[in-house]
C-alpha positions in Angstrom: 23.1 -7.6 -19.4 20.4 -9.5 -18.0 16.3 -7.8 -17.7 15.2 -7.4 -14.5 11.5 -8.4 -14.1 10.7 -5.5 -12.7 11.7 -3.7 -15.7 9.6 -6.1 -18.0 6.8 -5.3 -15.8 7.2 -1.5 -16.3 7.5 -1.8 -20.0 3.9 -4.0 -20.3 2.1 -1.1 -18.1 3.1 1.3 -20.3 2.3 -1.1 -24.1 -1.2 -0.4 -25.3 -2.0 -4.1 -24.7 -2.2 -3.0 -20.3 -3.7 0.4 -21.0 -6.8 -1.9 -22.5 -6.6 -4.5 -20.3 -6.5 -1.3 -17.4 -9.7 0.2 -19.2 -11.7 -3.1 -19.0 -10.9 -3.9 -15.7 -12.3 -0.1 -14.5 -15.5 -1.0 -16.5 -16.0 -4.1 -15.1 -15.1 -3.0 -11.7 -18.0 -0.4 -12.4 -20.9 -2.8 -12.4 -22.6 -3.6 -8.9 -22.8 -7.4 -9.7 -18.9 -7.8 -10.8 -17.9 -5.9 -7.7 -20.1 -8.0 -5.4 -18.4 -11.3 -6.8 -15.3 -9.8 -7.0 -15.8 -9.4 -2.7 -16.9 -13.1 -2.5 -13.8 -14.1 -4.3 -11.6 -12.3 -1.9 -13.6 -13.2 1.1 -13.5 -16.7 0.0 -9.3 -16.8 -0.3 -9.3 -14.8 3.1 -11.7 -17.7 4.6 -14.4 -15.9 5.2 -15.8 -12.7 6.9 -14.1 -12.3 10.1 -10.6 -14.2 8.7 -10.9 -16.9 11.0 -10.9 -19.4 8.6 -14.1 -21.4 10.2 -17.3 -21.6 9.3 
């Protein structure tokens, strides 16, 4: 019977390897200066404020 990898995906979440991986990523989320790169990294993919894709 073959793994779905959806199933894989459920088993890592639930290893103690994501729950410290999960714990970092809330810390670093928690820091004004991470969050604010984080937003220009997304508005970056996205193209930009606005969506349009020009600047």
């Amino acid at each position: 019977m073959m793994v779905s990898p959806l199933s894989k995906i459920s088993e890592f979440l639930k290893s103690p390897q994501a729950q410290k991986l999960t714990e970092q990523a809330k810390r670093y989320a928690q820091d004004p200066r991470n969050r604010a790169k984080a937003q220009q990294m997304i508005d970056k993919l996205r193209g930009g404020k606005g969506g349009s894709g020009k600047h």
